[in-house]
SEKOLNU-961851 format. One line per 5 residues: number of its first residue (from 1); their letters; for each residue y, z, x of C-alpha. Coordinates in steps of 0.1 Angstrom, whole numbers, plus 5000, padded with zeros to 4 digits. Each point is the difference from the previous one (the first is absolute). Example, Ala and Ser with C-alpha at 12.3 -4.5 7.8 and 13.67 -1.06 7.14 Angstrom:
1) AS) 4955 5078 5123 | 5034 4993 5014
//
This chain:
1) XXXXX) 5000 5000 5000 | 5024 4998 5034 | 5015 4967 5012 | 4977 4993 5035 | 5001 5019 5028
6) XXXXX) 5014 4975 5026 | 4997 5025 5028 | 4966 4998 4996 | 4996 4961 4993 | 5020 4995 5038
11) XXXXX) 4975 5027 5016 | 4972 4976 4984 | 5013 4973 5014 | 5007 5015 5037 | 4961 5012 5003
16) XXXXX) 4989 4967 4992 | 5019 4987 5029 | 4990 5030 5026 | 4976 5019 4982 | 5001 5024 5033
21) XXXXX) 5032 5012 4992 | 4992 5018 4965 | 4997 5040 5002 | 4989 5024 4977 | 5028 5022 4992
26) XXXXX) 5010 5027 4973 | 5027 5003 4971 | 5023 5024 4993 | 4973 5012 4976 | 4977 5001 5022
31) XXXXX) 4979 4968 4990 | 4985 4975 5022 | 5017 4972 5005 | 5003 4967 5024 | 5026 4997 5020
36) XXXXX) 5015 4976 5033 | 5000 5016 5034 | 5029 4979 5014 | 4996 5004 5033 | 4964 4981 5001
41) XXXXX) 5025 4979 4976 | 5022 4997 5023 | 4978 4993 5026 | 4982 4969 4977 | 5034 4984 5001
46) XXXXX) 5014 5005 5035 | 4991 4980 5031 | 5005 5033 5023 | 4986 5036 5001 | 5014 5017 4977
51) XXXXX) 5015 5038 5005 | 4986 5025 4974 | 4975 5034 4997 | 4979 5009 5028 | 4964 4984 5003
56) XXXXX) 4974 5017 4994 | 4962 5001 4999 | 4990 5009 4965 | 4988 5004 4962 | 5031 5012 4978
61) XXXXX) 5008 5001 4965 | 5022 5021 4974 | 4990 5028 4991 | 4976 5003 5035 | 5018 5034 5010
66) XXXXX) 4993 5016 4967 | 4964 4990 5002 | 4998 5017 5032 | 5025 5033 4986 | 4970 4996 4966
71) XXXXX) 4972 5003 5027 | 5014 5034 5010 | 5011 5013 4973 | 4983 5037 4986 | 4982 4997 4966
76) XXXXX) 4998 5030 4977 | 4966 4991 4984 | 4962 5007 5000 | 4967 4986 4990 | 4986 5015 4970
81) XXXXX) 4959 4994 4992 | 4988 4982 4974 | 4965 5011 4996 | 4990 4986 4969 | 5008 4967 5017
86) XXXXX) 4980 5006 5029 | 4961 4993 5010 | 4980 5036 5017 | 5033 5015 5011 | 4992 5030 5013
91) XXXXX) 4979 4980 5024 | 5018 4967 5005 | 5009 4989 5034 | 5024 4973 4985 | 5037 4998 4985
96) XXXXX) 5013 4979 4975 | 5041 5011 4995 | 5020 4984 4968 | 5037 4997 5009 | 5023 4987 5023
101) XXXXX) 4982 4993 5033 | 5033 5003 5021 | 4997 5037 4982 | 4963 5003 5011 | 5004 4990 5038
106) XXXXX) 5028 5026 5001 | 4977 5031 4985 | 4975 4987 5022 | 5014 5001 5029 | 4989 5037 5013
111) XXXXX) 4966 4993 4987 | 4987 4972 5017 | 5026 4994 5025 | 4988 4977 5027 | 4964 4999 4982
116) XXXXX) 4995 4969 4985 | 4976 4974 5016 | 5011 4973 4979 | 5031 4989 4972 | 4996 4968 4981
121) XXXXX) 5024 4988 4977 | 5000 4974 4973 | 5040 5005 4995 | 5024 4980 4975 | 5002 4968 5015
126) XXXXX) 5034 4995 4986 | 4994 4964 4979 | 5020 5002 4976 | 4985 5032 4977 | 5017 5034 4998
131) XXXXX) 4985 5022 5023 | 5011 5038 4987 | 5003 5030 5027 | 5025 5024 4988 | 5014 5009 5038
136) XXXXX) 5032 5021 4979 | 4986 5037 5004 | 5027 5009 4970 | 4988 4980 4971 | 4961 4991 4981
141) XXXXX) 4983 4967 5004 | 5013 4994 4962 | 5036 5008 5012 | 4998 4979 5033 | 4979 4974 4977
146) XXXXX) 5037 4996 4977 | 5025 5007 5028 | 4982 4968 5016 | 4997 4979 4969 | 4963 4997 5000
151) XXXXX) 5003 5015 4961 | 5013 4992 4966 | 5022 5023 4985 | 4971 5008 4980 | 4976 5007 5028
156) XXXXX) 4981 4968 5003 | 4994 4986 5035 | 5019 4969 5011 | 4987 4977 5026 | 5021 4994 5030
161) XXXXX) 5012 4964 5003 | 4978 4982 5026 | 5032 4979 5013 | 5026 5028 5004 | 4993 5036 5008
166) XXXXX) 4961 4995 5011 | 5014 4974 5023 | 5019 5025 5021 | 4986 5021 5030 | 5023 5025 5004
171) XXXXX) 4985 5024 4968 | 4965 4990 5014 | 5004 5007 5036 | 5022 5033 4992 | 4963 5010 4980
176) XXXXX) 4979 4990 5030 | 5021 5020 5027 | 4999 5034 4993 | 4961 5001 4992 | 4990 4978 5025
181) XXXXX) 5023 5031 5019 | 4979 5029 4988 | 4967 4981 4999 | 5001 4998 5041 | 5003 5034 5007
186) XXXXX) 4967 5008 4981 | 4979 4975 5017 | 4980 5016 5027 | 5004 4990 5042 | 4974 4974 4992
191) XXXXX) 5008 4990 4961 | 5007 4962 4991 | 5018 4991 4971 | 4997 4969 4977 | 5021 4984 4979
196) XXXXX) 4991 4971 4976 | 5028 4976 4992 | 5008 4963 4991 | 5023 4978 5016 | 5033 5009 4984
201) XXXXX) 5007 5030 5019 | 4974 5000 5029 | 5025 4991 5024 | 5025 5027 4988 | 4968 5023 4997
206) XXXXX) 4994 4993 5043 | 5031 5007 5010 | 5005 5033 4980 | 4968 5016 5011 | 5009 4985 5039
211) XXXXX) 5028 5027 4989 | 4978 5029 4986 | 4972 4999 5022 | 5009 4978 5026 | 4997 4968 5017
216) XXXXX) 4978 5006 5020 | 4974 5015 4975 | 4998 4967 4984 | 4954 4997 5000 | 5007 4963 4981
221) XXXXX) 5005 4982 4969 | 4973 4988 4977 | 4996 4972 4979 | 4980 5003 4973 | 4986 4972 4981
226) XXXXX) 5001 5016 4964 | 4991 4965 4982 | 4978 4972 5004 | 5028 4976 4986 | 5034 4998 5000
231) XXXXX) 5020 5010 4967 | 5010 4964 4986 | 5033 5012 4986 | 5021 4989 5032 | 4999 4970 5029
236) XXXXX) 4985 5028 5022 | 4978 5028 4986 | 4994 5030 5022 | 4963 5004 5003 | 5006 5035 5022
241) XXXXX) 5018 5031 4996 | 5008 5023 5040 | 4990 5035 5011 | 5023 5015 5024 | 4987 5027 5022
246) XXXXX) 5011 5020 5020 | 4988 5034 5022 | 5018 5037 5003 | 4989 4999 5040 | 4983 4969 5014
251) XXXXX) 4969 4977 4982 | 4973 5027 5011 | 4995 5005 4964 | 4985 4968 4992 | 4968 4997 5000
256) XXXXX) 4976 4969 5012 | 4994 4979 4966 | 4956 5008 4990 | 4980 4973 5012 | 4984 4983 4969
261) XXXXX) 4967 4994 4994 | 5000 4964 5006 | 5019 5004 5036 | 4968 5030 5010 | 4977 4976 4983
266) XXXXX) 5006 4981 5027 | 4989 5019 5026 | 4959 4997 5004 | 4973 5012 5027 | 4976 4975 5005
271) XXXXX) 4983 5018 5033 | 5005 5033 4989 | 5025 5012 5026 | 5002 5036 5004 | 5037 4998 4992
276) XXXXX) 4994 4987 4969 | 5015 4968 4980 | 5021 4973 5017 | 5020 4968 4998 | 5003 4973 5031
281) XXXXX) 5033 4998 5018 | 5015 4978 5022 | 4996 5009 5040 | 5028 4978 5012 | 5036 5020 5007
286) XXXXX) 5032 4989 4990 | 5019 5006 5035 | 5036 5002 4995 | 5016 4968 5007 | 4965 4983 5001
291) XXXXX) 4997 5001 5040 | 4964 4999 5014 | 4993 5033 5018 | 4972 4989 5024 | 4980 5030 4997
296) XXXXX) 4993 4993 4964 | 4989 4970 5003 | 4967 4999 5009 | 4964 4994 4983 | 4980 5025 4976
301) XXXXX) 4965 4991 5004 | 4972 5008 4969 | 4980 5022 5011 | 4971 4983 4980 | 4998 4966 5010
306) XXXXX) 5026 4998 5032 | 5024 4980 4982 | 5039 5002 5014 | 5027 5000 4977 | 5041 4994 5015
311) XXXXX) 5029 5008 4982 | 5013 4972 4981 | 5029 4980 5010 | 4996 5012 5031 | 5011 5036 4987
316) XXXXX) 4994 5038 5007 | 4975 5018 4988 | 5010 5036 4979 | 4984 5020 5029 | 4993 5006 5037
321) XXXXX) 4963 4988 5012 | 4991 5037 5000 | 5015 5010 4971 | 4977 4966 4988 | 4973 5009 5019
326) XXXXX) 4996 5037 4981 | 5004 4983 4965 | 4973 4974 5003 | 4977 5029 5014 | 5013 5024 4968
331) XXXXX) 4986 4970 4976 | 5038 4994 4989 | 5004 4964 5005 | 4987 4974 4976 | 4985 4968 5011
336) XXXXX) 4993 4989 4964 | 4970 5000 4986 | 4986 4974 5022 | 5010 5012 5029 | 5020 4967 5012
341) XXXXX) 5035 5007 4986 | 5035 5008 5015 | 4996 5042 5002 | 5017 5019 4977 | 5012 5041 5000
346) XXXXX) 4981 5019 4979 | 5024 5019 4979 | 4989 5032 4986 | 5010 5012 4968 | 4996 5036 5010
351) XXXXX) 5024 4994 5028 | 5027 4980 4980 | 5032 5018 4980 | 4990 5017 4967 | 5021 4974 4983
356) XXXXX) 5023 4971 5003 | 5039 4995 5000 | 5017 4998 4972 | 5022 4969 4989 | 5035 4996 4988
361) XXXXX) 4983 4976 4977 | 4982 5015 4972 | 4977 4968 4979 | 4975 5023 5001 | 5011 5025 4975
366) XXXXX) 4995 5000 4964 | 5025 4980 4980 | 5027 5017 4979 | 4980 4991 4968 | 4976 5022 5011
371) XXXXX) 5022 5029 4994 | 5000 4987 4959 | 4965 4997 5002 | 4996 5038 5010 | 5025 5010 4971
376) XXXXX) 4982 4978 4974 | 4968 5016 5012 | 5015 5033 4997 | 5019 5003 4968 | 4987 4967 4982
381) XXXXX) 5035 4982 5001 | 5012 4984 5031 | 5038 5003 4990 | 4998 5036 5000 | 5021 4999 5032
386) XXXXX) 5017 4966 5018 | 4985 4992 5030 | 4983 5032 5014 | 4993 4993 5040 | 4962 5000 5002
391) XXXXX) 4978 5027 5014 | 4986 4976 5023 | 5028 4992 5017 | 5015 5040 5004 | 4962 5002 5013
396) XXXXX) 5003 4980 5027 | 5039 5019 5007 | 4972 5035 5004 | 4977 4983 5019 | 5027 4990 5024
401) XXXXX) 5025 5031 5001 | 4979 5031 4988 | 4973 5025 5013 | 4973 5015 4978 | 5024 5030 4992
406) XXXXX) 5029 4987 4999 | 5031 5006 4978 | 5014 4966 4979 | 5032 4997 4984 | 5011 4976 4972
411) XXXXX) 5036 5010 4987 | 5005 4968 4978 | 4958 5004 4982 | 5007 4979 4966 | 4970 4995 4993
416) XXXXX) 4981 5024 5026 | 4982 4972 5019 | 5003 5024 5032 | 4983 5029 4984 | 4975 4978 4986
421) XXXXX) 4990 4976 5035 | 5004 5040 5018 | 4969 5012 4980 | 4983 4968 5001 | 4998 4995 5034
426) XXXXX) 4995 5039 5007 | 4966 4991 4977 | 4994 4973 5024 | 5004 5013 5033 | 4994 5037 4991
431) XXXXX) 5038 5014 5013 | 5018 5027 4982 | 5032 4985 4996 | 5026 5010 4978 | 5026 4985 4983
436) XXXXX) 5040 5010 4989 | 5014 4976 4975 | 5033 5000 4983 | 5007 4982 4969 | 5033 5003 4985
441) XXXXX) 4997 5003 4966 | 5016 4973 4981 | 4991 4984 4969 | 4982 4967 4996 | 5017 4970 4982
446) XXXXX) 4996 5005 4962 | 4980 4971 4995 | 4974 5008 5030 | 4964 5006 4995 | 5009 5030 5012
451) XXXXX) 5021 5014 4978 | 4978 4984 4972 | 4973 5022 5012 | 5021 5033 4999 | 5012 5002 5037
456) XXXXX) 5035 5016 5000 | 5009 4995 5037 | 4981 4978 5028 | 4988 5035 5016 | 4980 5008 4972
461) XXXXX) 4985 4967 5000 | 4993 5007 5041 | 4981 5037 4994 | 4978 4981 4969 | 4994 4977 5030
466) XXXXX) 4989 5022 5026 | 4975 5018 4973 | 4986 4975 4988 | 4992 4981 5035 | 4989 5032 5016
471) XXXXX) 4974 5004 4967 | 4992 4965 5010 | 4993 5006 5040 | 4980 5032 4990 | 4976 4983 4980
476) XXXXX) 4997 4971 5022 | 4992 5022 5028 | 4972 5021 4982 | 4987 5030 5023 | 5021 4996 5025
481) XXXXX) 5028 5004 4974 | 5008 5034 5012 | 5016 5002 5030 | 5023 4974 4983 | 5038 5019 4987
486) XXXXX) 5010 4977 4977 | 5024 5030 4984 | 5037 5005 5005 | 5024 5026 4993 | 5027 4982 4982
491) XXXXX) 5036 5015 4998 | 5034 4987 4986 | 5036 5009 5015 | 5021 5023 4986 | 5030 5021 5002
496) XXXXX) 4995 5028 5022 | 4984 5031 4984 | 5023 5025 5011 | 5033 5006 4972 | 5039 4996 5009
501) XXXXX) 5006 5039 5004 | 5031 4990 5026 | 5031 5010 4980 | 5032 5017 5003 | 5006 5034 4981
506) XXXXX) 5028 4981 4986 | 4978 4971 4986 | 4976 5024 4975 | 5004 5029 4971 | 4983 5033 5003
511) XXXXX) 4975 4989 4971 | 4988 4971 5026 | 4991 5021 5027 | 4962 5008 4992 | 4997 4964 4998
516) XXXXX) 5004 4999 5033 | 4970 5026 5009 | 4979 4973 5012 | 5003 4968 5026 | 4970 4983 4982
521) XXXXX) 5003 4979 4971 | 4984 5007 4970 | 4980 4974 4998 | 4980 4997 5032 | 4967 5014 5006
526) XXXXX) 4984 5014 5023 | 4987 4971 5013 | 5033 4983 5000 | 5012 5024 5023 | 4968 5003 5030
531) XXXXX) 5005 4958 5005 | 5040 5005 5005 | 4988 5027 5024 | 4975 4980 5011 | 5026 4976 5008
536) XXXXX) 5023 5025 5014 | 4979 5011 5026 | 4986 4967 5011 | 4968 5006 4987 | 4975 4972 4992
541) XXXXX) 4995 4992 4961 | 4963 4996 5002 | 4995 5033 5012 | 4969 5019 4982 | 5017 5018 4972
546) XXXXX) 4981 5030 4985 | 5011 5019 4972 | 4992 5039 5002 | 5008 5032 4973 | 5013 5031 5022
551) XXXXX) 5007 5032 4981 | 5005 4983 4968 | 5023 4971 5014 | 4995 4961 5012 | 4997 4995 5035
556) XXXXX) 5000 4965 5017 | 4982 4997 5032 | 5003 4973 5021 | 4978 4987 5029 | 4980 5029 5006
561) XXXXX) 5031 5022 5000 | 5026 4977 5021 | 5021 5009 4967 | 4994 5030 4974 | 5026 4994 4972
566) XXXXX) 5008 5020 4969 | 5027 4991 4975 | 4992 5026 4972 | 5031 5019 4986 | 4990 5034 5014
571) XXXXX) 4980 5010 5031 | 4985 5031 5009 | 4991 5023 5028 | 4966 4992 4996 | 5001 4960 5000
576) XXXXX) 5026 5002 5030 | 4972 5026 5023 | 4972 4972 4987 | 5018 4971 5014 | 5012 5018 5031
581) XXXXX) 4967 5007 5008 | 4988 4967 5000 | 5025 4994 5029 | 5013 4966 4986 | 5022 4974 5025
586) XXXXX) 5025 5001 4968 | 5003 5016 4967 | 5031 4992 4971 | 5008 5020 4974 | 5028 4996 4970
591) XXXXX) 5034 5014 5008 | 5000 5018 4965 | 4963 5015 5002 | 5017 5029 5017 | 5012 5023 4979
596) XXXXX) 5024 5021 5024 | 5009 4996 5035 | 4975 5029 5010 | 4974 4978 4983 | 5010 4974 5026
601) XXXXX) 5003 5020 5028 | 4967 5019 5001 | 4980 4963 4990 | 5018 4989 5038 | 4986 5034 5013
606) XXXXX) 4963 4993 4987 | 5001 4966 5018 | 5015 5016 5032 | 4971 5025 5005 | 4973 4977 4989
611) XXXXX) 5008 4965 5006 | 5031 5001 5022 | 5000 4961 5005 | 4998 4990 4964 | 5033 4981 4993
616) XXXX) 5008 5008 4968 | 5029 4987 4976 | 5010 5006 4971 | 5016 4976 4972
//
């Protein structure tokens, strides 16, 4: 309803005359916009250097500084559990987290800091389609969903236009940054990280991880054939998607790729060698430069029939004649079956590397309708979620990048394809490794199969996931179904658990004041509060959690006694003595449970005489 924006139209017209000279920029509302950067302008249309901002080196956009001031920044939240959601959780070795997962890699931080073996990521690949990760600690996902225009005034969820704002890479890079940030600090020494992506913002993608976890921890970049054929929709189809990865310290955590069966297949023992199977190699040596080293060159001679054998092209043999001499004695060169060809090296598959190097080209792995396959298999429609990575694939990213035990992060799950390839290859191989996924938990388009089946938010569609493929893998497996976890403790985030009790005497009446008796909200269990301690303490969420009755009151024990906790609203003499006496590394209690300060006082005597290095807090 405006007469044309002819700022715009010129701008238009500039970038299709130098398209290097367009920038992303912001408005005086903050919004994204394109703008000229007049010096490279300038520069276009001048026959001479011109004079303008120091040169530099790097990846830049607006809004990069706040990303980095977002990565830092303190959060006042916690993760609650959700036990009805989740699968044996007194005993599960695995998370599953609903909410935010630049909230979850900040409470995770003390937990498993510098633990994680391996992190792969299936992020936004920023095509077009609203990607929603409410970074604004002050405001809901429903209030950041408005503020941003991604709702109706009456709720409904818009889509973003695919030639405007999903075009830009500021919003998307200033999402990537600060979790990338926090993601590096909980690999461990020897953790890898991988990062699936398409071609619209790989190259942006490099350069920001150069930046997080350095250059020089680059291991490679995959291609991955995800199709057979090329989509038909444009002049060229792209028939492969990329996985960057990179390491926390050096590429000793990648492991040789398993030889296959056909490649061991082709080792056989004929005679019956005491080392075992073999293949034939070649004897000659590849001297650098190709110069003939005289003491090389000379003649092996069967042993059988007298028959000398040169190196070809008037070459080098691999070895010396002693060296030689010691190897036809050990029954270790071949003369083929006859005993009149060209020796070879007998080479041993006992003495060869357990497996093979991996590729930066990856036609090997399953294609990405695999992944659709899985989901049809799983819930009966293959539309329940878009393009779900397949297991096979993440399978191979374990094989490469994980041990047995390791520790696996996904922070963007959707459909849980990590959690599911982590069990099924544990079945496979035997390992016990575990998985954290994040899943933030935002509701699927209207017209979805999933939210025609009753899924309110892609999360829950990932933990209906996870049960029903580890119901699948335990019946597959039969007996030896049991050394198989295929539960997982499943949380959500949440406000922290502790009330605002900070006020001035000038800011309540006297009828308020017993409301502010207790720093715990009313509506937090006891539960609630042992994982925010849990958390506080840098304690590891999987710990063994039992549950115990001491003089009349709940007791939570945790790993054996690492951590006794009680959060009933009174305590006695009694339950404090039978706790002390346990001699605990740490013991909480509530704030409020204490009825006086001499209360208080004589509990922190009854852990001084018996347990003296018990830390013990109180909420």
């Amino acid at each position: 309803m405006t007469s044309p924006d002819l700022t715009q139209a010129h701008i238009e017209k500039i970038v299709d005359l130098f398209p290097n000279v367009v920038r992303e920029t912001r408005d005086a509302e903050g919004n994204v916009k394109h703008a000229i950067d007049f010096d490279a302008l300038r520069q276009e249309l001048a026959d001479h250097v011109v004079e303008g901002p120091q040169e530099r080196y790097q990846l830049d956009w607006p809004g990069k500084r706040q990303a980095a001031m977002t990565a830092n920044a303190p959060i006042a939240k916690t993760l609650r559990p959700m036990r009805d959601e989740s699968v044996d959780f007194d005993s599960a070795q695995n998370i599953f987290i609903e909410g935010d997962n630049l909230d979850a890699l900040k409470l995770l931080q003390e937990s498993y800091l510098g633990q994680v073996k391996l992190i792969y990521i299936d992020p936004p690949y920023n095509t077009g389609n609203d990607f929603v990760y409410n970074d604004d600690f002050a405001e809901t996902t429903e209030e950041y969903l408005a503020r941003s225009g991604q709702t109706s005034e009456e709720g409904e969820r818009l889509r973003t236009n695919p030639e405007t704002n999903g075009r830009f890479h500021s919003d998307w890079l200033s999402m990537m940054y600060p979790r990338l940030r926090i993601a590096r600090q909980l690999l461990a020494d020897d953790g890898v990280i991988f990062i699936s992506m398409d071609d619209g913002e790989i190259s942006n993608l490099r350069r920001m991880c150069d930046e997080v976890f350095g250059e020089d921890q680059f291991i490679g970049q995959i291609i991955w054939k995800k199709r057979n054929t090329p989509p038909n929709d444009r002049a060229m189809g792209a028939q492969h998607d990329y996985m960057l990865v990179y390491s926390r310290r050096g590429i000793s955590g990648i492991r040789l790729r398993p030889r296959s069966e056909e490649q061991i297949a082709r080792y056989k023992n004929p005679d019956n060698h005491p080392k075992g199977p073999w293949v034939a190699g070649d004897l000659t040596a590849n001297v650098k430069g190709g110069r003939y080293v005289a003491s090389l060159n000379y003649p092996i001679v069967n042993p059988r029939n007298g028959q000398e054998f040169w190196p070809p092209n008037q070459g080098n043999w691999r070895f010396n004649q002693a060296r030689m001499a010691q190897l036809i004695e050990d029954n270790e060169i071949y003369f083929g079956r006859d005993d009149s060809s060209s020796p070879k090296l007998k080479r041993f598959l006992s003495n060869v590397k357990e497996g093979t190097t991996w590729t930066t080209l990856w036609d090997f792995a399953p294609y990405n309708a695999a992944g659709s396959a899985e989901i049809a298999a799983l819930f009966g429609n293959g539309a329940i979620f878009e393009s779900p990575k397949p297991t096979g694939l993440i399978r191979y990213v374990l094989q490469a990048a994980t041990d047995p035990d390791s520790i696996v992060l996904d922070f963007f799950a959707g459909s849980a394809s990590t959690m599911h390839a982590v069990m099924a290859q544990n079945a496979v191989d035997g390992g016990n490794r575990r998985y954290i996924g994040v899943q933030l938990d935002e509701a699927p388009e209207p017209t979805s199969a999933a939210a025609r089946a009753g899924y309110s938010s892609i999360a829950d569609v990932a933990r209906e996931r996870i049960r029903r493929a580890g119901k699948m893998i335990v019946e597959d497996a039969g007996l030896a179904s049991g050394r198989i976890d295929v539960g997982f403790r499943a949380f959500r985030i949440d406000s922290t658990n502790m009330a605002d009790v900070l006020v001035t005497p000038d800011e309540y009446a006297q009828d308020e004041l017993m409301s502010f008796e207790s720093s715990i909200k009313p509506d937090r269990t006891g539960e609630d509060l042992l994982f925010q301690v849990m958390l506080d303490w840098g304690l590891d969420l999987s710990l063994a959690i039992q549950r115990e009755q001491i003089d009349g009151r709940e007791v939570f024990v945790v790993h054996d006694g690492g951590l006794i906790a009680c959060f009933a609203e009174s305590v006695t003499g009694a339950l404090m003595r039978q706790i002390a006496e346990r001699e605990p590394v740490r013991a909480v209690f509530r704030d409020d449970a204490f009825a006086t300060d001499a209360e208080r006082i004589n509990a922190e005597q009854v852990f001084k005489e018996l347990s003296p290095d018990t830390s013990v807090k109180a909420l």
